[in-house]
C-alpha positions, 0 to 999 in steps of 0.5 A: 174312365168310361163304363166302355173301358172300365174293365179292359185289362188285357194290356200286354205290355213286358211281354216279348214279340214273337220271335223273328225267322233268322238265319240258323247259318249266318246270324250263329257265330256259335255255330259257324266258329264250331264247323269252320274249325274242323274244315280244312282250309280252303275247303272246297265246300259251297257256303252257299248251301249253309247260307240258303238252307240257313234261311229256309230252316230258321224262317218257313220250316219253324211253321212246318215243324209246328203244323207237323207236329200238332197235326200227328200221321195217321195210320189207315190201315184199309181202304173203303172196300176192306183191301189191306193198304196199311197207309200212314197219312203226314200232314203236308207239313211233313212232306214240305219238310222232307221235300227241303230237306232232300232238296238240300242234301240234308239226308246225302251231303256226305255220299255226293261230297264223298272223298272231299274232306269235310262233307260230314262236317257240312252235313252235321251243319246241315242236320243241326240245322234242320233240327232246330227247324223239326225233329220228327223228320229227322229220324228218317233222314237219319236213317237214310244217310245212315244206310249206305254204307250198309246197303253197299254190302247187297252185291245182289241188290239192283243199283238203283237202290244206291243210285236213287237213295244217294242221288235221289228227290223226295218222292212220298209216292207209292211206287216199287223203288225202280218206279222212285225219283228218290227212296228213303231208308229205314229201320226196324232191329228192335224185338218185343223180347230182345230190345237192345240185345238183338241176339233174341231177335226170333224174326226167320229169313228163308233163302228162297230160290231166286235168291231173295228171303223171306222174312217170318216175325215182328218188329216192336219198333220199326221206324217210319213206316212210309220208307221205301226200305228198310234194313232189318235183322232176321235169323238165317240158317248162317245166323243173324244177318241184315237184310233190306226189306222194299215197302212195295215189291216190283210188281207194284204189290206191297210188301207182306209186311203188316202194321199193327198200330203206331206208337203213341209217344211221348215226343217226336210227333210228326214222325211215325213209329210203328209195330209191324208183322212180316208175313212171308215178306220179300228181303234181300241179303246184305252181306253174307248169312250171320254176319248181320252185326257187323253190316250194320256197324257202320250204320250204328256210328253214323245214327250215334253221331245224328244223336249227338247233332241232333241233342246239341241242336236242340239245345241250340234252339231252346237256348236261342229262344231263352236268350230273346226272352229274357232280352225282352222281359223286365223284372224288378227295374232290370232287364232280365238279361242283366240280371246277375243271377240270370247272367250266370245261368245263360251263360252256364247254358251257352257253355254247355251248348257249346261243348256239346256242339264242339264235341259233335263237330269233332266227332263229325271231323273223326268220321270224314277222315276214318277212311284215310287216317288211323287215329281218326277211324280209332277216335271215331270208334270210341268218340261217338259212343262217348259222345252220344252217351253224354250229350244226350244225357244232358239235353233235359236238364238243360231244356228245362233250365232254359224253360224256366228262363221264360216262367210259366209261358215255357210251359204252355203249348204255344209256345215251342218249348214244350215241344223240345222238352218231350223230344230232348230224352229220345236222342238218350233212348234212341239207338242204344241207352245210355247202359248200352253206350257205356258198356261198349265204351269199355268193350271199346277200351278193352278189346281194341288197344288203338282205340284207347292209345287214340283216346289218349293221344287227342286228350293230350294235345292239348295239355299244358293249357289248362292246370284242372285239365292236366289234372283231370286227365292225370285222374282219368288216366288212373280210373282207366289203369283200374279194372276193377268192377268197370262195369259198375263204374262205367257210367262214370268213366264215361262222363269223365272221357267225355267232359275231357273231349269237350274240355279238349276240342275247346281248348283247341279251339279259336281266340274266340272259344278261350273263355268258355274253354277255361270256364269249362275247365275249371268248373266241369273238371275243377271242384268250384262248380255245383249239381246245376247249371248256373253256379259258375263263380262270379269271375266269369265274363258273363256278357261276352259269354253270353253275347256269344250265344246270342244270334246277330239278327236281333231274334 
């Protein structure tokens, strides 16, 4: 050995390569077995679409989403010469995200499919996609799908409001909306003093005499900043009524709405989060004065259901990057893949992705059919409560399990998996915690008897399939039958309900699914199953189950 190379250690070798693009559509049985089983046979979807924007989010948005979020927005809050222009500056990665996004109908799929059986379907496959590829970007395509059926009450609002949010382009521009190829919607209902009870809200709305409000208060937490609208709550002579509020006025003024500083969180990057003061700001009603709750309902279900694709996305992505690890990865003269112990936890995170997805899914399938079906709309009702409750729930547990597949190289900020674990609780946080979500459950169950009768009728399509699962609802039955102290129960029943969607939309499921469905069966419902992921008993088909969660393209 030569003095040169004496000391030349760093040779890496055990190591994997870095994760090849793949596409998040074709190379994911996973997902395509999950979406197809809730579209309708011959369906009149463009595949098309999966496939292209499949391409895009697992190979150039992965990079966006990474330049996104190392690069935080940046608030300017006057130009040089001292005017007020309360600008948020993105990183271009910001705008190439949002700019495919709309260009793929990410934030729109189901209002221009609106009608066609399926559309929110192939939307949710859309979003899990995109937030496998970034997070941050999601929240304001979230709110913009979110916000039509709640603008569509403005019966004053001029039509160009509608026509460029559902038909619109990205268009990141300082422009009055009329002037907009395409708007983006967002949201700001939170109060310093009400949080998730917006009956406190104190923020005032004043008719003036051409119709319009004007808008005297706060908001703590007013979501993308760079909106070109947003829908706010505010307190009218008739009482708390929703509002649309324009970033700029038509004359090409902003709008008296101030920002006092963005928030500094713990996740979610690229996306801006904001304080605000309105100081006289011009909104328009939607719907009547002191019905603002109910104008937003519609909205609600709609960001429950973004919560729940976006959590089973996220699980989605880290289990795919555990998987290649461990696949490339040797650790006492084994594959770490073949490793029994190792097998037993990927496995257990592909059941859990896999419920969590399937359920998801469901839940999309309710949405689609609400309109025309009674169970549906009553499912969708409880389901996306139930759902988000749950899925988001368990998103950090089971980022920090596929974390510790990878050892301490998932730790480090190189690598992707620090960043899914500081956005994995903002879906349980977002849109109602996790005490709001189970109390409307139960006001769901109480106060609305199709819902609980539509509950039931889903669970028991599926009985006599599998023995823990009859007993479970048999269980489950007899806690609801019990009105005792619900409240202080409610974070178990509402576990309970949901591990029997997830057991139900398995069992459902294709030949493919029938393995996971049992397994979960007999662990999530049974007594053979432990306080973490990975104590699944050794009769498990480990590999298949694991084959499965595996993406075909060789990532």
């Amino acid at each position: 050995m030569t003095s040169s190379n004496r000391f030349v250690t760093h040779v890496v070798e055990n190591q994997p390569t870095i994760p090849a693009a793949y596409n998040l559509w074709c190379d994911d049985a996973l997902l395509r077995t999950l979406v197809n089983q809730h579209l309708p046979q011959n369906h009149q979807h463009d595949e098309t679409l999966l496939i292209k924007y499949g391409a895009l989010a697992g190979d150039a948005l992965m990079t966006h989403g990474e330049l996104a979020n190392k690069n935080k927005p940046t608030l300017h809050t006057f130009d040089r010469y001292g005017r007020r222009i309360d600008n948020v500056e993105f990183h271009p990665s910001y705008h190439a995200l949002m700019k495919s996004a709309m260009q793929h109908n990410v934030h729109n799929y189901s209002w221009q499919n609106e009608g066609i059986e399926g559309s929110h379907t192939v939307r949710a496959a859309l979003m899990y996609m995109h937030y496998q590829a970034e997070s941050g970007t999601s929240c304001p395509l979230t709110m913009t799908h979110a916000a039509i059926p709640a603008m569509r009450y403005g019966s004053h609002l001029p039509t160009y409001y509608l026509d460029k949010t559902i038909h619109g382009e990205y268009d990141p521009r300082a422009l009055p909306s009329e002037q907009k190829a395409g708007l983006t919607i967002g949201m700001g209902m939170t109060e310093k003093q009400g949080g998730s009870d917006v009956r406190r809200n104190t923020t005032t709305a004043t008719k003036q005499p051409d119709g319009s409000y004007s808008i005297v208060g706060h908001k703590f937490f007013f979501s993308a900043p760079m909106c070109d609208a947003h829908l706010i709550l505010a307190q009218a002579e008739g009482g708390l009524s929703c509002f649309l509020l324009p970033r700029l006025l038509e004359n090409g003024q902003l709008n008296n709405v101030r920002i006092q500083r963005l928030k500094d969180k713990l996740g979610d990057w690229s996306n801006a989060s904001s304080e605000v003061e309105f100081q006289e700001a011009t909104a328009y009603l939607l719907g009547e004065e002191g019905r603002g709750v109910p104008v937003i309902i519609d909205m609600v279900s709609l960001t429950r259901l973004d919560c729940m694709i976006g959590s089973s996305a996220l699980m989605r992505q880290s289990l795919v990057h555990a998987l290649h690890h461990v696949s490339h990865r040797d650790a006492f003269d084994k594959t770490l893949v073949n490793q029994p112990l190792m097998q037993n936890v990927l496995a257990d995170l592909t059941i859990e992705c896999t419920a969590a997805t399937a359920l998801t899914m469901r839940v999309a399938k309710a949405v689609d059919n609400a309109n025309k079906d009674k169970h549906e709309a009553a499912l969708a009702r409880i389901a996306t409560a139930i759902g988000k409750y749950w899925v988001c729930k368990r998103t950090p547990t089971f980022v920090n399990e596929a974390q510790e597949c990878l050892g301490g190289i998932g730790y480090v900020e190189e690598n992707p998996m620090p960043r899914y674990y500081r956005q994995a609780p903002l879906n349980s946080i977002w849109e109602g915690s996790g005490n709001v979500q189970c109390l409307d459950v139960l006001r769901a169950l109480a106060k609305e008897p199709n819902v609980k009768e539509a509950l039931f009728n889903e669970l028991k399509t599926q009985a006599g399939k599998n023995k823990s699962y009859d007993l479970h609802l048999g269980k489950l039955l007899d806690a609801l039958s019990n009105t005792q102290n619900l409240e202080t129960r409610s974070r178990y029943l509402t576990e309970q309900v949901a591990l029997a969607l997830q057991a139900c939309t398995l069992l459902a499921g294709e030949d493919t699914l029938n393995d996971i469905a049992h397994i979960f069966c007999e662990t999530r419902l049974g007594s053979t199953y432990g306080f973490t992921l990975g104590t699944l008993p050794d009769t498990t088909p480990f590999t298949k189950i694991i084959a499965f969660g595996q993406v075909s393209s060789g990532f």
